[in-house]
BAFI-3210 file (N, C-alpha, C; in Angstrom, 3 decimals, decimal comma, padded with zeros to 6 digits):
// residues 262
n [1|2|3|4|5|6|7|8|9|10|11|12|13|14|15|16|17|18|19|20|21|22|23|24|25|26|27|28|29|30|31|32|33|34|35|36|37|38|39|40|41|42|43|44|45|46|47|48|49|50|51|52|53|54|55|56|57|58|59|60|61|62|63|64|65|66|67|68|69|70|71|72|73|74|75|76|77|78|79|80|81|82|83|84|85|86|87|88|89|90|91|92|93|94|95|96|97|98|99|100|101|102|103|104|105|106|107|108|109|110|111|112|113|114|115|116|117|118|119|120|121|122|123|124|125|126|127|128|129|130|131|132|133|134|135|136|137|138|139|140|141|142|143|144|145|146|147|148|149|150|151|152|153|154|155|156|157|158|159|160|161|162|163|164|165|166|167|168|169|170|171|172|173|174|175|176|177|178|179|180|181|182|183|184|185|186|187|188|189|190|191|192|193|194|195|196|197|198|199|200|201|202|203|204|205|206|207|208|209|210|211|212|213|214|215|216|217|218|219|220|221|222|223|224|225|226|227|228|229|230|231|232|233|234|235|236|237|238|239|240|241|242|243|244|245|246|247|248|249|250|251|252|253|254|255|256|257|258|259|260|261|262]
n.u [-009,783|-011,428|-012,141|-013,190|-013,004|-011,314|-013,275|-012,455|-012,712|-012,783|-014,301|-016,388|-018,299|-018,448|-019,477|-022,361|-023,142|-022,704|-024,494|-026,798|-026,974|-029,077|-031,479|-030,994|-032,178|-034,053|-032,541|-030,762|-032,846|-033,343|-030,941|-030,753|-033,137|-032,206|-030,204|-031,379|-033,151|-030,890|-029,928|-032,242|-031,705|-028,930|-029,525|-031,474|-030,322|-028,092|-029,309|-030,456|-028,173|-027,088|-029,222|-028,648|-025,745|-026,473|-028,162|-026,214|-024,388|-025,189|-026,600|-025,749|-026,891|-027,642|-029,820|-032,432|-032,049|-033,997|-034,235|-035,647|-035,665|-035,971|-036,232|-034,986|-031,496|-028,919|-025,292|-022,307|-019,437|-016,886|-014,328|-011,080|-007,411|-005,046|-006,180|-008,448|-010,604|-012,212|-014,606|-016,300|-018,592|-020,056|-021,312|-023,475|-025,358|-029,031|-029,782|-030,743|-032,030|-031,472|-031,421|-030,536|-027,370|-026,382|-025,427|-026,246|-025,414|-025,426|-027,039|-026,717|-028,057|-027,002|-028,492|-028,213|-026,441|-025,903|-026,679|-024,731|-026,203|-024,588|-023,471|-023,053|-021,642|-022,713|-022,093|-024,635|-024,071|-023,253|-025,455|-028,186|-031,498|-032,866|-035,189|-037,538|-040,003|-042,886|-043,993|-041,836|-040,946|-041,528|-041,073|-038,349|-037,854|-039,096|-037,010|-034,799|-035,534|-035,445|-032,977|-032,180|-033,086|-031,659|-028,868|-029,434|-029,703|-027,819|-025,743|-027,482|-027,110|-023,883|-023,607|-025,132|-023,494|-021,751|-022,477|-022,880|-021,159|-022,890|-025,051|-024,057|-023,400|-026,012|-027,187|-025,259|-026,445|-028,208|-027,061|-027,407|-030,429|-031,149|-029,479|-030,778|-033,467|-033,361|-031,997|-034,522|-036,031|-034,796|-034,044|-036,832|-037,897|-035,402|-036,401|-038,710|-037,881|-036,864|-039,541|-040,627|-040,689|-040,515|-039,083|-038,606|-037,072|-037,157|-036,320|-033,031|-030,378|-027,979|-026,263|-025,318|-022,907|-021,271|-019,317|-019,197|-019,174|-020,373|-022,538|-023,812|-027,015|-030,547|-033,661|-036,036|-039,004|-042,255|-043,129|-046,015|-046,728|-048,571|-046,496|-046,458|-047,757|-047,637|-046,821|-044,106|-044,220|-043,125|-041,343|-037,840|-034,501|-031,426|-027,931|-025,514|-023,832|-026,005|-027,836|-026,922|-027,008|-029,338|-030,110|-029,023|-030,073|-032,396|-034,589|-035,283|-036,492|-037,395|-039,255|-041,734|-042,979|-041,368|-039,518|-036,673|-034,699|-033,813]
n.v [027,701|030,442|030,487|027,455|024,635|022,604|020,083|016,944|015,628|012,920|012,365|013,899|012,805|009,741|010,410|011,207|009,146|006,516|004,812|002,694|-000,309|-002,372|-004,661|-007,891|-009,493|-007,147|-005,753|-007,090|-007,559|-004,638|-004,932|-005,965|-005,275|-002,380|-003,914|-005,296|-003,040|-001,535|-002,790|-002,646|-000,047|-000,157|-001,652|-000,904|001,855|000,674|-000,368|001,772|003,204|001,420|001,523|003,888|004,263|001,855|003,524|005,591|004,177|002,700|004,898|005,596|003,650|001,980|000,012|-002,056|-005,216|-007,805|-010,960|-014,565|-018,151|-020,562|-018,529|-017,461|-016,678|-014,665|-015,305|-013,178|-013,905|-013,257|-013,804|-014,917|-015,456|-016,692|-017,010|-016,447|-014,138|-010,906|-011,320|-013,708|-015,138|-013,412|-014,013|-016,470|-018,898|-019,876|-019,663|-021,217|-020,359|-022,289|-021,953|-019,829|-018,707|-017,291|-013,959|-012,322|-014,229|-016,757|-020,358|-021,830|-023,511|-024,881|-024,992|-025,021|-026,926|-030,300|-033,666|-034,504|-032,318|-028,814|-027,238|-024,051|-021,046|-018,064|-014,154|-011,594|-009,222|-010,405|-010,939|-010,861|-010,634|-013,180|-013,332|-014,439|-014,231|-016,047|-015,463|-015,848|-017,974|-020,138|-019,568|-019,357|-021,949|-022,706|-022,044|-023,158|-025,834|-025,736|-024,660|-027,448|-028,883|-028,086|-028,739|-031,522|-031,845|-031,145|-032,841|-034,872|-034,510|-034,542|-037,084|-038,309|-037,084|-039,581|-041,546|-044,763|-044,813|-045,089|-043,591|-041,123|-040,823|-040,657|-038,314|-036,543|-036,263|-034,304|-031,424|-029,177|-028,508|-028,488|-026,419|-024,152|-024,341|-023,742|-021,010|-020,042|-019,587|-018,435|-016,300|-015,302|-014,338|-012,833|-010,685|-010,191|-009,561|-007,369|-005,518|-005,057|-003,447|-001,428|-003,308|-005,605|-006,815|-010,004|-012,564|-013,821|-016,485|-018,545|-020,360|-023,177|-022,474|-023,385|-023,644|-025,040|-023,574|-021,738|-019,242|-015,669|-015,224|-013,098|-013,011|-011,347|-009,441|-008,313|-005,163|-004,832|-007,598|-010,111|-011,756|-013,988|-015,705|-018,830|-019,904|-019,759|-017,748|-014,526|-014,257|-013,895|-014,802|-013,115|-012,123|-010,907|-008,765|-007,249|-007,395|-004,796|-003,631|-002,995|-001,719|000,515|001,937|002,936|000,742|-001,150|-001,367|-000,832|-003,301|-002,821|-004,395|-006,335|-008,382|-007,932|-010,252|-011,028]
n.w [110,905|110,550|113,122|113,387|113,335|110,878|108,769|107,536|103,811|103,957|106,598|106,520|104,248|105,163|107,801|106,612|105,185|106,465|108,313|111,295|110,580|111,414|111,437|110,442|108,952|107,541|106,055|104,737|102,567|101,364|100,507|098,504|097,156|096,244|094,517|092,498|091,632|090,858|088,776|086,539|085,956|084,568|083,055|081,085|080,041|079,004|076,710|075,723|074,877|072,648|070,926|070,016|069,008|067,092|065,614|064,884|062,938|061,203|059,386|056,682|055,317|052,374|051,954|053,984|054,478|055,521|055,650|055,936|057,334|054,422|052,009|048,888|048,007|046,100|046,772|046,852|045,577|044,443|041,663|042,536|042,588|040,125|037,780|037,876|035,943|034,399|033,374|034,626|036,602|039,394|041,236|043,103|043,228|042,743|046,300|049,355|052,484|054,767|057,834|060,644|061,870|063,877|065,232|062,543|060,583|058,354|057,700|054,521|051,348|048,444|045,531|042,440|041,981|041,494|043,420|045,912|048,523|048,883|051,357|052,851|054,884|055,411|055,717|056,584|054,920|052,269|050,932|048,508|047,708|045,631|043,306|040,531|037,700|037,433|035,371|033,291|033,509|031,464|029,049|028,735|029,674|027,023|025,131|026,406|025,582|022,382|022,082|022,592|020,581|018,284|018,778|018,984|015,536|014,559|015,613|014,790|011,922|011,368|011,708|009,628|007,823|007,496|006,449|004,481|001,063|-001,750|-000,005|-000,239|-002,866|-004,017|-002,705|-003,630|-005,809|-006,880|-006,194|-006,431|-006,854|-004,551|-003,326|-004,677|-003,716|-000,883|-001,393|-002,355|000,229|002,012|000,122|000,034|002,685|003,776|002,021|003,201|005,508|005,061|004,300|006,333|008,328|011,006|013,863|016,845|019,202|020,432|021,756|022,622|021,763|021,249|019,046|016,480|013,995|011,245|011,426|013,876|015,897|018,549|018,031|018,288|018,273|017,119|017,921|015,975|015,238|013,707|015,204|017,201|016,710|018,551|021,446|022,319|020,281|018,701|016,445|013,392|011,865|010,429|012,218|012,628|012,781|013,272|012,600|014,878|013,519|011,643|013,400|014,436|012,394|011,918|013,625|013,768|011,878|012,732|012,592|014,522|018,008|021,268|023,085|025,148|026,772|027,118|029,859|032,725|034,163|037,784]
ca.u [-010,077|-012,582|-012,604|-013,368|-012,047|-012,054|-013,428|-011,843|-013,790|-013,498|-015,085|-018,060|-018,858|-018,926|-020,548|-023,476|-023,697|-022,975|-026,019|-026,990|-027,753|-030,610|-031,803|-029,984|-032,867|-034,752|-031,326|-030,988|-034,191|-033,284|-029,700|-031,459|-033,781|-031,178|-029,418|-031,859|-033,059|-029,515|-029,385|-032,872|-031,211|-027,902|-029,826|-032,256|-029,133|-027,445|-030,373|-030,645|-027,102|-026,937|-029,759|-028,212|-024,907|-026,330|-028,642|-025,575|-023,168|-025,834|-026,581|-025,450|-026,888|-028,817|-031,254|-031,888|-032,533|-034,136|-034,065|-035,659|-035,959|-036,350|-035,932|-033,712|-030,777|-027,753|-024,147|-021,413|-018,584|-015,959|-013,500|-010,008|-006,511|-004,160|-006,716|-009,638|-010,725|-013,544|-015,871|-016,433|-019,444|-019,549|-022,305|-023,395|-027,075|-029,574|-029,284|-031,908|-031,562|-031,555|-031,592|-029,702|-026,412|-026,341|-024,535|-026,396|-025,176|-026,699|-026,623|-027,175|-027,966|-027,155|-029,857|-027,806|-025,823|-026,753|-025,838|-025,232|-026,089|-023,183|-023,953|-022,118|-022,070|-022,479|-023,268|-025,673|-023,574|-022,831|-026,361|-028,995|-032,738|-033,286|-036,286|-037,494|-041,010|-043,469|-044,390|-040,666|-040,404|-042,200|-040,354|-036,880|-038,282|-039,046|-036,002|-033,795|-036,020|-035,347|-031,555|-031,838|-033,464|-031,231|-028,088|-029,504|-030,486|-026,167|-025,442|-027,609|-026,561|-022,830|-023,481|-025,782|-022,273|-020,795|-022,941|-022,407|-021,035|-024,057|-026,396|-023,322|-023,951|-027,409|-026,931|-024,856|-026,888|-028,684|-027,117|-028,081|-031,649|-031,501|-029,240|-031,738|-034,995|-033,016|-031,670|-035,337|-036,753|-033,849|-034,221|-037,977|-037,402|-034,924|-037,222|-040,197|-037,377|-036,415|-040,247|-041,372|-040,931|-040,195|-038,908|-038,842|-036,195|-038,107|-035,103|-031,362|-029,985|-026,850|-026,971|-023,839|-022,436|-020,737|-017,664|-019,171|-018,964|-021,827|-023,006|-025,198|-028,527|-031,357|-034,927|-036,674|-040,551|-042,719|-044,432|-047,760|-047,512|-048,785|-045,661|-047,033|-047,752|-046,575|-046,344|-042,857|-044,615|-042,879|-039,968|-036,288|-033,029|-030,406|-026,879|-025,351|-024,004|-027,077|-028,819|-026,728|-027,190|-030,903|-030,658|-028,278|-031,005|-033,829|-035,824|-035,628|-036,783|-037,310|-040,604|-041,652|-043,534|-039,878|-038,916|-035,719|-034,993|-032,963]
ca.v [028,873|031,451|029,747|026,484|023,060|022,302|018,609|016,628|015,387|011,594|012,051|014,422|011,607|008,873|010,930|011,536|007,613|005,530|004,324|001,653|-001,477|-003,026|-006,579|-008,869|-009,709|-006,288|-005,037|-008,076|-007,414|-003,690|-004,123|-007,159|-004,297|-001,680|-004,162|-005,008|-001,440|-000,768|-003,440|-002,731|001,203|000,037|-002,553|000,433|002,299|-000,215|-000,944|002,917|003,338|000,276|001,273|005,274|003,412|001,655|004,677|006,641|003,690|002,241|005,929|005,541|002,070|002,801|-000,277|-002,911|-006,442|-008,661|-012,754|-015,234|-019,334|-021,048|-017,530|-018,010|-015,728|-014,944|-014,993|-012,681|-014,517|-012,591|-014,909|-014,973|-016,343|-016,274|-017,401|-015,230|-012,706|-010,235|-012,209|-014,624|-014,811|-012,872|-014,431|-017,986|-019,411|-019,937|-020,572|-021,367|-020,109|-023,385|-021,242|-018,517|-018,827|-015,723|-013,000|-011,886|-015,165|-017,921|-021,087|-021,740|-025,009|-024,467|-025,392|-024,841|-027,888|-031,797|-034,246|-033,942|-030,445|-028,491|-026,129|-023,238|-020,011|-016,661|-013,177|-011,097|-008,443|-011,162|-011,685|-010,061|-011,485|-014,203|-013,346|-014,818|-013,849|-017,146|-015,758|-016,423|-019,572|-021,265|-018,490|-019,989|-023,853|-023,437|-021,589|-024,164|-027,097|-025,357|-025,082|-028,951|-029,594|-027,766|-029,860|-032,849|-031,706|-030,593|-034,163|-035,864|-034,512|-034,992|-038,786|-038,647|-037,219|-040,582|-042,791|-045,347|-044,200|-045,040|-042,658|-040,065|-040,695|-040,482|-036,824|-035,160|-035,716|-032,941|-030,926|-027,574|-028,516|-028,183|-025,083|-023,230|-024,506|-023,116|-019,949|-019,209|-019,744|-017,264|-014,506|-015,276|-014,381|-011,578|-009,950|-010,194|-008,884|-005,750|-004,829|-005,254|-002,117|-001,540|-004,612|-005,642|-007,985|-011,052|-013,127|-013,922|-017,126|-018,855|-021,540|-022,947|-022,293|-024,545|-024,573|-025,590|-022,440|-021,153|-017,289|-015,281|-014,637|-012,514|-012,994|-009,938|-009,704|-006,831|-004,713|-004,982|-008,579|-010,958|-012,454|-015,447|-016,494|-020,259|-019,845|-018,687|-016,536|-013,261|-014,209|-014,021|-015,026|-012,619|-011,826|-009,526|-007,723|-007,911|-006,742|-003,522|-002,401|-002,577|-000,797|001,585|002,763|002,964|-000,278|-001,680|-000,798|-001,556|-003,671|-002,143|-005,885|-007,273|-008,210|-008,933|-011,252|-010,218]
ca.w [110,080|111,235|114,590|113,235|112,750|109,127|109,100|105,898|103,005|104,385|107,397|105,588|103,632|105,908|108,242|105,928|104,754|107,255|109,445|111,904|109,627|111,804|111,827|109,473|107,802|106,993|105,816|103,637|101,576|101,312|099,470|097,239|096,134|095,391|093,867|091,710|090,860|090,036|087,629|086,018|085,472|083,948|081,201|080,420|080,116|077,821|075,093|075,091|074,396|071,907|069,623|069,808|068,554|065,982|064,695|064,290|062,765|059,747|058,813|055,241|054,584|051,230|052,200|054,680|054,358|055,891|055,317|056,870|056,770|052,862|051,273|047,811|047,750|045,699|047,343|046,302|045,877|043,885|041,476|043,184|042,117|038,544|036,509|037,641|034,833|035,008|032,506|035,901|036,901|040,882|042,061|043,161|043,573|043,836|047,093|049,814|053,606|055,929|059,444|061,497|062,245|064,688|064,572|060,811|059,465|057,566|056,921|053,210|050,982|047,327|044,699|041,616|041,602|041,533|043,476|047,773|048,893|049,444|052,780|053,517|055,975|054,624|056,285|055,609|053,840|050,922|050,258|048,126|047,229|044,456|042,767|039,137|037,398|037,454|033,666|032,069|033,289|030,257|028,217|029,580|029,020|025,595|024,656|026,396|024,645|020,940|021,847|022,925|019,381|017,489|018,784|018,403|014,494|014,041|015,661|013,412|010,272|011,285|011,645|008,276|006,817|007,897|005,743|003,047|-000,482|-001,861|-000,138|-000,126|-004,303|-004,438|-002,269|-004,391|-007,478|-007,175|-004,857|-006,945|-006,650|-002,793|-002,912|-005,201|-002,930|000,411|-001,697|-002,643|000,827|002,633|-000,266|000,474|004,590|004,163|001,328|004,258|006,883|004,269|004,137|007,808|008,856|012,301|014,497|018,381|019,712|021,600|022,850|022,204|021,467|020,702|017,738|016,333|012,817|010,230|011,666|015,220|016,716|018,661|017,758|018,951|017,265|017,975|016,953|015,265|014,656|013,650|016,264|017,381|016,915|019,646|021,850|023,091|019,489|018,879|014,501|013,029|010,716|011,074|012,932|011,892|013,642|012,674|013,012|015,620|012,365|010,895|014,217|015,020|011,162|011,902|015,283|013,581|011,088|013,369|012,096|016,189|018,418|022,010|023,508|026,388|027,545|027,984|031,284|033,542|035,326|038,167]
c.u [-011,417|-013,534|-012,944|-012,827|-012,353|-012,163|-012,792|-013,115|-014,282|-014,581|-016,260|-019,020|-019,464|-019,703|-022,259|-024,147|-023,650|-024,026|-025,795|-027,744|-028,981|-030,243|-031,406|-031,361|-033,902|-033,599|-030,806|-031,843|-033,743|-032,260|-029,964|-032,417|-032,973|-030,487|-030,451|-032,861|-031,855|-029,597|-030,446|-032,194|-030,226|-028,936|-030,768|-031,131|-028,147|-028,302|-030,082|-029,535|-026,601|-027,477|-029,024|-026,919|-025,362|-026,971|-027,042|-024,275|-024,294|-026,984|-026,913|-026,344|-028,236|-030,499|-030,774|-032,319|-032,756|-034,203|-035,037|-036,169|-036,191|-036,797|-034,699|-032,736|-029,579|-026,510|-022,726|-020,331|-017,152|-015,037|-011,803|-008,927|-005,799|-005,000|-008,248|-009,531|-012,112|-015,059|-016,448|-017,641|-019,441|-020,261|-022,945|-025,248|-027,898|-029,249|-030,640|-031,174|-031,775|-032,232|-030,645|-028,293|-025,761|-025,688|-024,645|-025,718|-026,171|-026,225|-027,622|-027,111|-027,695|-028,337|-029,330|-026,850|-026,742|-026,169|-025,650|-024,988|-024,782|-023,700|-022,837|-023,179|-021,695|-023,137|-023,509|-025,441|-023,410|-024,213|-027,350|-030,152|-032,580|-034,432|-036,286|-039,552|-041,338|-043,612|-043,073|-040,524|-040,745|-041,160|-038,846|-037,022|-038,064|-037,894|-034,859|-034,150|-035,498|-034,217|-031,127|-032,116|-032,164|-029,533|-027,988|-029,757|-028,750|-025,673|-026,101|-027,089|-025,020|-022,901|-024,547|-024,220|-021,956|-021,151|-021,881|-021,902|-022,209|-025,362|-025,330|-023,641|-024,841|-027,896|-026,298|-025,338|-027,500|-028,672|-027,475|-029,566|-032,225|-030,817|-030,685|-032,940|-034,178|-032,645|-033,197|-036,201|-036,164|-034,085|-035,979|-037,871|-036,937|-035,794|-038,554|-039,305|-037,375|-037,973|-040,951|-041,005|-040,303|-039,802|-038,680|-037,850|-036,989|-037,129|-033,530|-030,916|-028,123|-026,849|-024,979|-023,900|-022,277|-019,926|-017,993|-019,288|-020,581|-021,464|-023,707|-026,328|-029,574|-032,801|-035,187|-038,303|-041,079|-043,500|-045,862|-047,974|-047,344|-046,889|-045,856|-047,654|-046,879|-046,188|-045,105|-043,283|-044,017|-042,065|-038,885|-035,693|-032,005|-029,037|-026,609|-024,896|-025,234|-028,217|-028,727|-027,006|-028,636|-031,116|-030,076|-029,462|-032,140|-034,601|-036,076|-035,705|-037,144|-039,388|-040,865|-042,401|-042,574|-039,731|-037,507|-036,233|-033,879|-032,248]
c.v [029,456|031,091|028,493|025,361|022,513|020,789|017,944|015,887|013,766|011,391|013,133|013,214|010,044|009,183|010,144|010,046|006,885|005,444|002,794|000,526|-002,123|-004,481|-006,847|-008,929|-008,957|-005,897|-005,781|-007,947|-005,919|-003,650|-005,263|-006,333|-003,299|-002,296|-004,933|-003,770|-000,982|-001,434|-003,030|-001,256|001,334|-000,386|-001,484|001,483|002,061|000,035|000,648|003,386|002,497|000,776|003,321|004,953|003,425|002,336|005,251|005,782|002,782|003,496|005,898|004,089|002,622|001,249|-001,508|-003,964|-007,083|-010,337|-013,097|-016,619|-019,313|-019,649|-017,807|-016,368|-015,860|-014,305|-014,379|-013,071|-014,440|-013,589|-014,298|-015,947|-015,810|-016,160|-016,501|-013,861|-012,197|-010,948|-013,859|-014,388|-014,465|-013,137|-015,536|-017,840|-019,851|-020,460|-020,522|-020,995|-021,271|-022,942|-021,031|-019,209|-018,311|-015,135|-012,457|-012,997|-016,583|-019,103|-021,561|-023,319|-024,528|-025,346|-025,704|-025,977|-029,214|-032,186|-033,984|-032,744|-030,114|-027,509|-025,370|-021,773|-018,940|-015,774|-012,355|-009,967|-008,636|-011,442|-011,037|-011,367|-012,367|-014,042|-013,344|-015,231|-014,881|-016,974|-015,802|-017,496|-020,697|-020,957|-019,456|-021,937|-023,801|-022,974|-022,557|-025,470|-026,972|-025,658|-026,766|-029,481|-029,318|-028,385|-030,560|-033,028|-031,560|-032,124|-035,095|-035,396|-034,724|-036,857|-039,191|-038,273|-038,630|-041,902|-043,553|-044,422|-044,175|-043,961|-041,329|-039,627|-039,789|-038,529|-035,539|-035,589|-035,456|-032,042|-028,907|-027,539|-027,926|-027,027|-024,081|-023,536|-023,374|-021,683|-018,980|-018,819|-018,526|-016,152|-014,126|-013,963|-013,081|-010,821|-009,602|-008,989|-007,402|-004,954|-004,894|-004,227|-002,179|-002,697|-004,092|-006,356|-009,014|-011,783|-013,333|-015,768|-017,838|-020,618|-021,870|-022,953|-023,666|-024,916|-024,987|-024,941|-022,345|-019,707|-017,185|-014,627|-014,135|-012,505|-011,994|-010,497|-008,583|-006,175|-004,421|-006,477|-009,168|-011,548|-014,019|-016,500|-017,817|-020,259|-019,017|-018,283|-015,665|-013,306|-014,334|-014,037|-014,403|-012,757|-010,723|-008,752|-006,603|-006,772|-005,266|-003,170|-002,167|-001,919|000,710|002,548|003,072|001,637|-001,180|-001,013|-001,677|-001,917|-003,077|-003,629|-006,321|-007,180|-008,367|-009,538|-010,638|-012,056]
c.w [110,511|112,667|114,613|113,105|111,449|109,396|107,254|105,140|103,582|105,755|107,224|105,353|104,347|107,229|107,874|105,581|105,454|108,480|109,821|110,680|110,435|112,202|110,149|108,247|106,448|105,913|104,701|102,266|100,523|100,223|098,362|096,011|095,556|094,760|092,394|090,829|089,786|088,733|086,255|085,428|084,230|083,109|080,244|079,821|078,796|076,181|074,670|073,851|072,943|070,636|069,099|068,760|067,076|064,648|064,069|063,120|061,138|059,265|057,408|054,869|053,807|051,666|053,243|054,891|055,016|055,213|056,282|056,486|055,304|052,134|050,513|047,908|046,711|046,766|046,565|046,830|044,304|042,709|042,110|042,735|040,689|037,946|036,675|036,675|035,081|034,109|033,429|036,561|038,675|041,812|041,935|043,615|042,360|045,078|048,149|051,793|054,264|057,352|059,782|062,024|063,397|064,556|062,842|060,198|059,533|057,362|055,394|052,386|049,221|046,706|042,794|041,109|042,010|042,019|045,264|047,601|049,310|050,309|053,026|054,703|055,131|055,674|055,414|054,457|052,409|050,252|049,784|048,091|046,010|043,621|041,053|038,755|037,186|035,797|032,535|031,974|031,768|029,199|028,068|029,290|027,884|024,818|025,037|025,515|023,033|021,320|022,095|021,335|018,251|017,692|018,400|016,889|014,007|014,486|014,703|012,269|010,182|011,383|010,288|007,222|006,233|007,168|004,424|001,649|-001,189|-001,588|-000,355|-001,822|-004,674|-004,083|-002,746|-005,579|-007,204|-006,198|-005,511|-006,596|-004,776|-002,426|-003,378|-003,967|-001,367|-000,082|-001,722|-001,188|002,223|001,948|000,147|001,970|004,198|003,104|002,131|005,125|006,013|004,416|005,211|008,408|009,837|013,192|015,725|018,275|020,709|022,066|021,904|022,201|020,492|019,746|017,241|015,386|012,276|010,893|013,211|016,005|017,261|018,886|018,439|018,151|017,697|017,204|016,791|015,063|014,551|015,022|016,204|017,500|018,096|019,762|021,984|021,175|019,225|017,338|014,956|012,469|011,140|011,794|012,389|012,915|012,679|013,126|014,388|014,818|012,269|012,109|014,546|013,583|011,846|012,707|014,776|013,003|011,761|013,106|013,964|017,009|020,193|022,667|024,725|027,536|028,130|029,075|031,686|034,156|035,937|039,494]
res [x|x|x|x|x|x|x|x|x|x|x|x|x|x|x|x|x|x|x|x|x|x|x|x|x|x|x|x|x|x|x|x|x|x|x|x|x|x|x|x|x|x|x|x|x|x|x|x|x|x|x|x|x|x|x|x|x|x|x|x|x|x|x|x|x|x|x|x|x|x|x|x|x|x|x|x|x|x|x|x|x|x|x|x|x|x|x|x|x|x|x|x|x|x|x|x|x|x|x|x|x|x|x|x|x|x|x|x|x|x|x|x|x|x|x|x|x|x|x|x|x|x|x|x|x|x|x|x|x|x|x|x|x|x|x|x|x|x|x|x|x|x|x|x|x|x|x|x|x|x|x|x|x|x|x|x|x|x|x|x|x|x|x|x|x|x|x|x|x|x|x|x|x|x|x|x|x|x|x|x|x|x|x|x|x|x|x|x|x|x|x|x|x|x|x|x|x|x|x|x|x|x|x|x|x|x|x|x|x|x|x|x|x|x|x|x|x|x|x|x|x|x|x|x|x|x|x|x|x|x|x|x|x|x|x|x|x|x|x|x|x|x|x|x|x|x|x|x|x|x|x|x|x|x|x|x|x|x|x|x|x|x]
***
């Protein structure tokens, strides 16, 4: 074409690239360095690509956690099966991180049971923080210590039932005398609760009844006063009745000191 010999694309190309290789050993060095150039290009190449990736693929993630070693966590661990109902609690722990599993997983020691550790693997999707305020703990003691007393106070008096005839006698003669003293010492109490004005809620508790049952009861105290006080002066354990009338009317109100725990 236009007097020429068209040459084809393969012999362009090899034209243009192929050259005398040399001495073995310069020639050696030469494709050791392009071949490590090349490689240093792709891995630059890679990471770039990797962290571009995972910018565009944890986008949405509202936050992002880190862990690491003897950090307490909880594990979400759903209930599953017939008998699972939603009043199940969905989450297990404390639990304590051991060390890395890779791949974002963990291995985990529980803390919550007695007895040999039970160790499992969890990733990191299942796992939130553990955290619990150093100033409830006492809070949390003495509230489990009272419910320990107040057991052992429903066990003894069922085995004081169980006595001789004799003292069972001596007990019911005068069992008006001991209603009236407890009648005057309750209208006492709720005649304090009727004129205390405003109330706080300080904790919750479950106590058991007559018939064995355990309720739930909620202390009341006026505001302004000290928490950390150790006197019952001024405290009442009510009903949950008892508690929503009072919330109904305004008389509660909320503390703003209260904490969670989370």
């Amino acid at each position: 074409m236009m007097g020429r010999r068209l040459r084809p694309p393969n012999e362009l190309l090899r034209r243009t690239a192929v050259t005398e290789a040399g001495e073995l050993m310069p020639y050696h060095e030469r494709l050791l360095f392009a071949m490590e150039r090349s490689h240093a290009c792709a891995e630059a190449a890679r990471v770039k690509e990797q962290e571009r990736q995972a910018h565009y693929y944890n986008r949405r993630v509202r936050q992002k956690r880190t862990f690491a070693v003897c950090d307490r966590v909880w594990v979400y661990n759903p209930p599953r099966g017939p008998k699972a109902t939603k009043f199940v609690h969905q989450w297990q722990g404390p639990m304590r991180i051991v060390e890395s599993a890779g791949y974002e997983n963990f291995v985990l020691e529980r803390e919550d049971k007695t007895g040999a550790p039970e160790v499992l693997i969890a990733h990191v999707s299942f796992l939130v923080s553990y955290h619990h305020p150093e100033s409830l703990l006492q809070q949390a003691a003495n509230d489990l210590k009272a419910e320990l007393e107040d057991e052992d106070e429903d066990e003894g008096a069922g085995s004081n039932g169980a006595a001789d005839g004799a003292t069972a006698a001596r007990t019911a003669a005068a069992p008006r005398a001991t209603t009236k003293r407890r009648r005057g010492a309750a209208s006492s109490s709720r005649a304090a609760l009727a004129t205390s004005g405003r109330l706080v809620e300080t904790r919750r508790r479950r106590k058991p009844n007559s018939a064995g049952q355990y309720v739930l009861k909620h202390e009341l105290r006026p505001v302004g006063r000290d928490r950390s006080g150790s006197g019952d002066g001024g405290r009442w354990w009510v009903s949950t009745s008892e508690f929503d009338r009072l919330w109904q009317d305004g008389r509660v109100v909320e503390d703003p000191t209260v904490e969670e725990v989370v």
